[in-house]
TORZARO-5541 format. One record per atom (N, C-alpha, C): x, y, z; residue number from 1. Coordinates in nm, 2 decimals. Example, Ala and Ser with C-alpha at 12.3 -4.5 7.8 and 13.67 -1.06 7.14 Angstrom:
BEGIN
[pt [1.32, -0.57, 0.78], 1]
[pt [1.23, -0.45, 0.78], 1]
[pt [1.32, -0.33, 0.78], 1]
[pt [1.28, -0.22, 0.71], 2]
[pt [1.37, -0.11, 0.71], 2]
[pt [1.29, 0.00, 0.79], 2]
END
This chain:
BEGIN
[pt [-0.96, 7.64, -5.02], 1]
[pt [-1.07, 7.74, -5.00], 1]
[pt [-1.20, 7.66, -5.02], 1]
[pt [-1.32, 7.72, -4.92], 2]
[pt [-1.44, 7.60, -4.94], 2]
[pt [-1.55, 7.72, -5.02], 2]
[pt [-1.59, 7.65, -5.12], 3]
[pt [-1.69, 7.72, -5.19], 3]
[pt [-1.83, 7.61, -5.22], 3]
[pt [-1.95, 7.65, -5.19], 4]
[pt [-2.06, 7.54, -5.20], 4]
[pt [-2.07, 7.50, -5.30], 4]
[pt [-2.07, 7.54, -5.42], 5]
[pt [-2.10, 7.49, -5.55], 5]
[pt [-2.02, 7.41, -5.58], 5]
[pt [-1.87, 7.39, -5.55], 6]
[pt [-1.75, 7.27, -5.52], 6]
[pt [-1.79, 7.12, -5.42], 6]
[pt [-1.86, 7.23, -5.32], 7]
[pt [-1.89, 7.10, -5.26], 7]
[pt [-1.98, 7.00, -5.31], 7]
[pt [-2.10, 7.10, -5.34], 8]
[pt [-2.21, 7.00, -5.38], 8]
[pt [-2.19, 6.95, -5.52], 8]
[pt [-2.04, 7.01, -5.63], 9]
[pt [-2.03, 6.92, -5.70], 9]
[pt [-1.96, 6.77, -5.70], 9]
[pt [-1.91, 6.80, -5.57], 10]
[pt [-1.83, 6.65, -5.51], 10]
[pt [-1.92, 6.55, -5.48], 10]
[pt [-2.06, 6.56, -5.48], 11]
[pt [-2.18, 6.46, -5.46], 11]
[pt [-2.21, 6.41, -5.57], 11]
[pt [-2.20, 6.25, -5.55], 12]
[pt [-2.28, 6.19, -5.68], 12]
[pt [-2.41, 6.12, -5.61], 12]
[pt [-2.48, 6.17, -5.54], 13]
[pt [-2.53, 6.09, -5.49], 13]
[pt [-2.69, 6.18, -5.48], 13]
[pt [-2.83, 6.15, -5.43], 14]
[pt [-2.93, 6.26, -5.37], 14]
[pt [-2.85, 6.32, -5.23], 14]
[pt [-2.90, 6.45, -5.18], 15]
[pt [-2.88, 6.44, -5.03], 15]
[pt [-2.98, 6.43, -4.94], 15]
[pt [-2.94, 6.41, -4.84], 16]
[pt [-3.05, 6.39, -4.72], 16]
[pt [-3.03, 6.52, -4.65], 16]
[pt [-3.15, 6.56, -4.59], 17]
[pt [-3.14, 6.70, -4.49], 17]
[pt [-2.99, 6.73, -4.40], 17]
[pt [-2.94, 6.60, -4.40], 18]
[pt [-2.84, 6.62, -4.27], 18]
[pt [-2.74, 6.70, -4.38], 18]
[pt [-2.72, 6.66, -4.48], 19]
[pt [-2.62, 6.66, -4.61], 19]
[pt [-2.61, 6.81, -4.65], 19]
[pt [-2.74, 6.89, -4.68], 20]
[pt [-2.79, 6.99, -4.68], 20]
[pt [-2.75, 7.11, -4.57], 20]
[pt [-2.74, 7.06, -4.42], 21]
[pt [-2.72, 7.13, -4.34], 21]
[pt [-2.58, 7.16, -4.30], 21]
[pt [-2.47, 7.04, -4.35], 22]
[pt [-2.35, 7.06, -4.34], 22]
[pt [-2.30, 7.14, -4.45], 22]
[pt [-2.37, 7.14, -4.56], 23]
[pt [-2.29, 7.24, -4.67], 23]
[pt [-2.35, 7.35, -4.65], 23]
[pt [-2.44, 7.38, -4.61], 24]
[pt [-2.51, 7.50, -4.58], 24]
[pt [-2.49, 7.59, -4.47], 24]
[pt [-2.44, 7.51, -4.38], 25]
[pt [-2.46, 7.57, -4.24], 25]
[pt [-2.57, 7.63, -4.20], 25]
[pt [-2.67, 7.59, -4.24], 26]
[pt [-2.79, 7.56, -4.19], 26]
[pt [-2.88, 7.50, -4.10], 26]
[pt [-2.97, 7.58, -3.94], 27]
[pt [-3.01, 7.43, -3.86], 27]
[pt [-3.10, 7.38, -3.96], 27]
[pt [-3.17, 7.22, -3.95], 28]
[pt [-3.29, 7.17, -3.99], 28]
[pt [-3.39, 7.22, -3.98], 28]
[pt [-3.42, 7.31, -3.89], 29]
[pt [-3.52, 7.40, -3.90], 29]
[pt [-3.53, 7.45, -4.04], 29]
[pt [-3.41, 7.53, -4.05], 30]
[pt [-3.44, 7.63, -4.16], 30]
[pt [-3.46, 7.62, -4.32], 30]
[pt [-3.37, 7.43, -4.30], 31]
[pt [-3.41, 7.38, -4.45], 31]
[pt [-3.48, 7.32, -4.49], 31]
[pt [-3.54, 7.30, -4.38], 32]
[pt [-3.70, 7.21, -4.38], 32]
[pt [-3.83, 7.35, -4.47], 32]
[pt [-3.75, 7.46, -4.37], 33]
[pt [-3.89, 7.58, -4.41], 33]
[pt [-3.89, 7.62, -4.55], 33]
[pt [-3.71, 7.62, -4.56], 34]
[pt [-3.70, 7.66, -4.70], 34]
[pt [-3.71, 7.58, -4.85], 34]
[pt [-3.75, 7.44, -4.79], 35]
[pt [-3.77, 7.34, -4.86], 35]
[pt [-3.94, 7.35, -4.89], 35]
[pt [-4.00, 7.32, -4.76], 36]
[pt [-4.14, 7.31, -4.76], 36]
[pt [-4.20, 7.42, -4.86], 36]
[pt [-4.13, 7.58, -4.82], 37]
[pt [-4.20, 7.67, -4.90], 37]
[pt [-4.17, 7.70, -5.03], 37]
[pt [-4.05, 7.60, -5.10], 38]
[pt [-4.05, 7.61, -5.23], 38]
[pt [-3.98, 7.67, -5.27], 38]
[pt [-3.91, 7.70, -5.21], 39]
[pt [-3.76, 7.81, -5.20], 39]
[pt [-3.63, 7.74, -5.24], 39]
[pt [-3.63, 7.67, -5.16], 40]
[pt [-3.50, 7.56, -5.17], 40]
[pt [-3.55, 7.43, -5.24], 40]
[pt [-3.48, 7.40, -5.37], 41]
[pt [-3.51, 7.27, -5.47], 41]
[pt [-3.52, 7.16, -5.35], 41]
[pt [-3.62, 7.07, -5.38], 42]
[pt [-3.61, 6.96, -5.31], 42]
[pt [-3.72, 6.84, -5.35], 42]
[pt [-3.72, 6.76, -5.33], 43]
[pt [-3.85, 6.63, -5.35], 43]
[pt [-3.88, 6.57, -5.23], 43]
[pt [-4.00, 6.50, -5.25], 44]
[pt [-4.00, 6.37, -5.14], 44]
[pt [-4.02, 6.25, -5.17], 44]
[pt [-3.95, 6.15, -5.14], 45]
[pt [-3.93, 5.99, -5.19], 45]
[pt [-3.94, 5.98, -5.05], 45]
[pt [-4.07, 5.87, -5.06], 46]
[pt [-4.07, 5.76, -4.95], 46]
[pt [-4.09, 5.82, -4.83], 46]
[pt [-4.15, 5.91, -4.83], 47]
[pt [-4.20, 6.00, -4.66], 47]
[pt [-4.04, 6.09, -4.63], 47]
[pt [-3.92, 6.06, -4.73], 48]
[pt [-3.80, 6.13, -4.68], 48]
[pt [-3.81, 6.27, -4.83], 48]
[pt [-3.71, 6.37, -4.73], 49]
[pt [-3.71, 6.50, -4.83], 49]
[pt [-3.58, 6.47, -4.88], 49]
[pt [-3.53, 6.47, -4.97], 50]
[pt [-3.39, 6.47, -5.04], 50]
[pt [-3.39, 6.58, -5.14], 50]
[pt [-3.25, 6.64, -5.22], 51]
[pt [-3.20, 6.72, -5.27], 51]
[pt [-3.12, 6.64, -5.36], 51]
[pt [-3.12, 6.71, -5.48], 52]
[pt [-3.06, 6.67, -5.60], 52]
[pt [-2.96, 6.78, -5.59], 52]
[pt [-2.79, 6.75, -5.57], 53]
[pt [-2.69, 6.83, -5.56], 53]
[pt [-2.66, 6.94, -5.67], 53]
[pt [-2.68, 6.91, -5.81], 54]
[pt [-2.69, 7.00, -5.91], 54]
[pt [-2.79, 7.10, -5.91], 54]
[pt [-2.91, 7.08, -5.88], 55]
[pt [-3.05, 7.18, -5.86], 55]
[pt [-2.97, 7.29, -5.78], 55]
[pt [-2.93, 7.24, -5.63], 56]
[pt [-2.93, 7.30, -5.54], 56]
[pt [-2.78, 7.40, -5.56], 56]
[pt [-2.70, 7.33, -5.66], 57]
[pt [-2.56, 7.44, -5.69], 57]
[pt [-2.65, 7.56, -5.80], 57]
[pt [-2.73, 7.48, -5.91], 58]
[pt [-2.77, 7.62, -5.95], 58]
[pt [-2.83, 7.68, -5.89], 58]
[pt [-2.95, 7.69, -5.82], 59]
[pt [-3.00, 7.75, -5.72], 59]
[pt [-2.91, 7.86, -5.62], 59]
[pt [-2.83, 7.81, -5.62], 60]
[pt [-2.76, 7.93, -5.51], 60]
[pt [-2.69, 8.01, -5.59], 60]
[pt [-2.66, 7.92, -5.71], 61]
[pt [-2.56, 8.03, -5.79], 61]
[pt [-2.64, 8.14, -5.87], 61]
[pt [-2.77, 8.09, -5.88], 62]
[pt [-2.89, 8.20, -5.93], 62]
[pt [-2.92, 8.35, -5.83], 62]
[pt [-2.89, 8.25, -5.68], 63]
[pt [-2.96, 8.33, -5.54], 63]
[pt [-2.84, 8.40, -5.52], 63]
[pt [-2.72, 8.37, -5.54], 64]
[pt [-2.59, 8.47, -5.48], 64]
[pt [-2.49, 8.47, -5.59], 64]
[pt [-2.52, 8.50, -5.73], 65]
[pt [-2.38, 8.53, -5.78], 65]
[pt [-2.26, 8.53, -5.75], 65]
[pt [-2.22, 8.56, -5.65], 66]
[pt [-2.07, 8.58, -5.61], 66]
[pt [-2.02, 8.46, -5.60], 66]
[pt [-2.14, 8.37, -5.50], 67]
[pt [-2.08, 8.25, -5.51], 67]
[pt [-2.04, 8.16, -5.64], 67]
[pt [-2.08, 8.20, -5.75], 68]
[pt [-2.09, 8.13, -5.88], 68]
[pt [-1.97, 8.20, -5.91], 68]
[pt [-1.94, 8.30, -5.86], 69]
[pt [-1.81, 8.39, -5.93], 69]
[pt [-1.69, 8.33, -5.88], 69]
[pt [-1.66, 8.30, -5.73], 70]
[pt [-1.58, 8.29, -5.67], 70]
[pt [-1.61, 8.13, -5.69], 70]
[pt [-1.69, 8.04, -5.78], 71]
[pt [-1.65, 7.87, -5.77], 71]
[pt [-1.59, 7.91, -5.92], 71]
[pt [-1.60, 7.97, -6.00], 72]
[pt [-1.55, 8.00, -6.18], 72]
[pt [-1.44, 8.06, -6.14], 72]
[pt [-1.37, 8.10, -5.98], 73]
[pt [-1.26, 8.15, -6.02], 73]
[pt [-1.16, 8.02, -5.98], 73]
[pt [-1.21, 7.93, -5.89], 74]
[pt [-1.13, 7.84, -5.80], 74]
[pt [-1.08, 7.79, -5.94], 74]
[pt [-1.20, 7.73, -6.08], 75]
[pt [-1.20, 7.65, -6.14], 75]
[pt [-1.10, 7.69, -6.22], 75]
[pt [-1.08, 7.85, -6.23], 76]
[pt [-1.01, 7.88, -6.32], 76]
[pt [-0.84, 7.88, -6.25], 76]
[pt [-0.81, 7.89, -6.11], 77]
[pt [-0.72, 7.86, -6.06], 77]
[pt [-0.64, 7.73, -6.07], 77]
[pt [-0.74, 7.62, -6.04], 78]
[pt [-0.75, 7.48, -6.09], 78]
[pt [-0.68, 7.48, -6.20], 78]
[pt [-0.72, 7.48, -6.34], 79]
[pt [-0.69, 7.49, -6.42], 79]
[pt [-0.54, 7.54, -6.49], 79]
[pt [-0.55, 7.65, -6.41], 80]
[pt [-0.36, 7.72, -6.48], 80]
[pt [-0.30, 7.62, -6.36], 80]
[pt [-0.34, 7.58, -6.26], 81]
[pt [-0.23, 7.53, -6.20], 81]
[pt [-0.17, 7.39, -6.26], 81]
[pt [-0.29, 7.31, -6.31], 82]
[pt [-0.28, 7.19, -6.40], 82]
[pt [-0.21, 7.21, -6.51], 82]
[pt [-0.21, 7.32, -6.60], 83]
[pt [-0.14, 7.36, -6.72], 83]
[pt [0.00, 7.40, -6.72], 83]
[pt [0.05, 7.45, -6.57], 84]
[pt [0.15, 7.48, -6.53], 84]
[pt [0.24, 7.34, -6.52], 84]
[pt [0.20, 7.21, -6.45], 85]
[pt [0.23, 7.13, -6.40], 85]
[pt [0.26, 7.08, -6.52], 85]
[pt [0.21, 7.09, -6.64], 86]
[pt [0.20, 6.96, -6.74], 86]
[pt [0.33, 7.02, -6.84], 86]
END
């Protein structure tokens, strides 16, 4: 099951817009606007816009609850499945 806050916890790294648009399913258009207007966490280093993957999981999980519901339940799935195994 794909949940964004899973994904973007799989990043150890900044992201770049492209990075952004595939977890988002977002065009660049739209993360550019939502970046620029302060909406969407973001910085700029070096003339490039990058995203810090932790900002941007709280951020959504602030903006849509469910999704924070439905990544607390995967984890909790995760979890008994590991405890089962052991």
């Amino acid at each position: 099951m794909f949940n964004i806050i899973t994904k973007l916890n799989s990043y150890d790294r900044p992201l770049k817009v492209e990075d952004v648009v595939d977890v988002f399913g977002l065009s660049k258009t739209t993360v550019y606007r939502l970046s620029e207007s302060g909406e969407m966490p973001s910085a700029m280093l070096g003339g490039s816009r990058i995203y810090d993957p932790s900002a941007l999981a709280m951020w959504i999980a602030i903006k849509e609850p469910r999704i924070a519901k439905a990544h607390r339940q995967l984890e909790k799935e995760k979890e008994d499945a590991k405890d089962k195994c052991s």
